[in-house]
C-alpha positions in Angstrom: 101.0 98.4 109.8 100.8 101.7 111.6 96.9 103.3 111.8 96.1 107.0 112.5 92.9 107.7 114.0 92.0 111.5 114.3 88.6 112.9 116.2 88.1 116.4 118.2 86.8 117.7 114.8 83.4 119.6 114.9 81.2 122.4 113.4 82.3 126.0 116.1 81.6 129.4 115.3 84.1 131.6 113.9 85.8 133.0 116.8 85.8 129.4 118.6 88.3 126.5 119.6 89.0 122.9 118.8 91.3 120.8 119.7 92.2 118.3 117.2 94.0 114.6 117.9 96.0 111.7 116.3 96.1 108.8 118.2 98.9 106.5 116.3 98.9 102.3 116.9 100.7 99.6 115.5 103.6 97.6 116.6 107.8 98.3 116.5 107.4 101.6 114.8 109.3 104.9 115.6 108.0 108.4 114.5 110.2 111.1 113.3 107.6 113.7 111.9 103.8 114.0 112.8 102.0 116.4 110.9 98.4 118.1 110.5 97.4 119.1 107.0 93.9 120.1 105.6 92.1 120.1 102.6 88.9 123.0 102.1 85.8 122.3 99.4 87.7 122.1 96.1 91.3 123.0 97.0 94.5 121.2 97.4 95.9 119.6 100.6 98.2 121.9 102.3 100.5 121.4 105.1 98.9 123.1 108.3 101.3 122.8 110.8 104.4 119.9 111.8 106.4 118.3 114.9 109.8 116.6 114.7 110.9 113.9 116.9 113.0 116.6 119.1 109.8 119.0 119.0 111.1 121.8 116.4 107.6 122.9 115.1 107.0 124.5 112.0 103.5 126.4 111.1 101.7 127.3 107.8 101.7 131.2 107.3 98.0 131.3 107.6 98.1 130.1 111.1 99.3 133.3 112.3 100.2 132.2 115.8 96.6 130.9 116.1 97.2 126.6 116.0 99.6 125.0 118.7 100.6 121.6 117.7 102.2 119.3 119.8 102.7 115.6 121.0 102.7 112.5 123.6 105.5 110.7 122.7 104.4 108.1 125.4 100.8 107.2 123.7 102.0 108.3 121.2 99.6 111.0 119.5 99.5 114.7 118.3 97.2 117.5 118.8 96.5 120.6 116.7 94.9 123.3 119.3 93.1 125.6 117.2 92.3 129.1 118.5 90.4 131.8 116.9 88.8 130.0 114.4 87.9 131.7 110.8 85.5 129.9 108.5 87.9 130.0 106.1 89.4 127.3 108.6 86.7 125.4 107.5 88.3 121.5 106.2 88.9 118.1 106.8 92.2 118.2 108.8 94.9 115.1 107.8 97.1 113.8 110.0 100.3 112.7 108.5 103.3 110.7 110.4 106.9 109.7 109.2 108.9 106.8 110.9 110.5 103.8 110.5 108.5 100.4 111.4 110.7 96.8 111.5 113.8 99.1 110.1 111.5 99.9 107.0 110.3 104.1 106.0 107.1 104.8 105.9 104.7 107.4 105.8 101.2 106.9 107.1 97.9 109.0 106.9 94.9 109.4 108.8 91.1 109.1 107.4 90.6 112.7 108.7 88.6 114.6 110.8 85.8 117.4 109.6 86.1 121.2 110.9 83.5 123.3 109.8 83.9 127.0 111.1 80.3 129.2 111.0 80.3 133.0 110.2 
């Protein structure tokens, strides 16, 4: 069983920076995608930003060059930097991995981490 564990989450002013992470445990797994998605007060999850296995990124169009995501393959975790901060940022940011674990698919998510951006 793989487990995600996210923290760097926080309440910053609008303006502000955090730097978000996903530490990833568990034994004779491989990840292919890591991902950060987020959820706001009553709206759907939505895909924030994701990294491949040969680093390709991809970004939501809201990010607007703002969020940097990256990742340790060696630990292995990913980070979401997060750069001029809106409070329309505000959510609870998901992490979201793909891989394979004992030749078997899977798809794991994190508990989640709270931003909440002031005006």
């Amino acid at each position: 069983q793989v487990q995600l564990e996210e923290s760097g989450g926080g309440l910053v002013q609008a303006g502000g920076s955090l730097k978000l992470s996903c530490a990833v445990s568990g034994s004779d797994f491989e990840l292919t995608t890591m991902a950060w998605y987020r959820q706001g007060p009553g709206r759907q999850r939505e895909m924030v930003a994701v990294i491949t296995d040969s680093s390709n990124t991809n970004y939501a169009h809201f990010v607007e060059g703002r969020f940097t995501i990256s990742r340790d393959t060696v630990r292995p975790t990913a980070y979401l930097q997060m750069t001029s901060l809106k409070p329309e940022d505000t959510a609870v940011y998901l992490c979201n991995v793909i891989g394979t674990q004992g030749g078997w698919s899977f798809g794991s998510w994190g508990q989640g981490t709270q931003v909440t951006v002031s005006s």
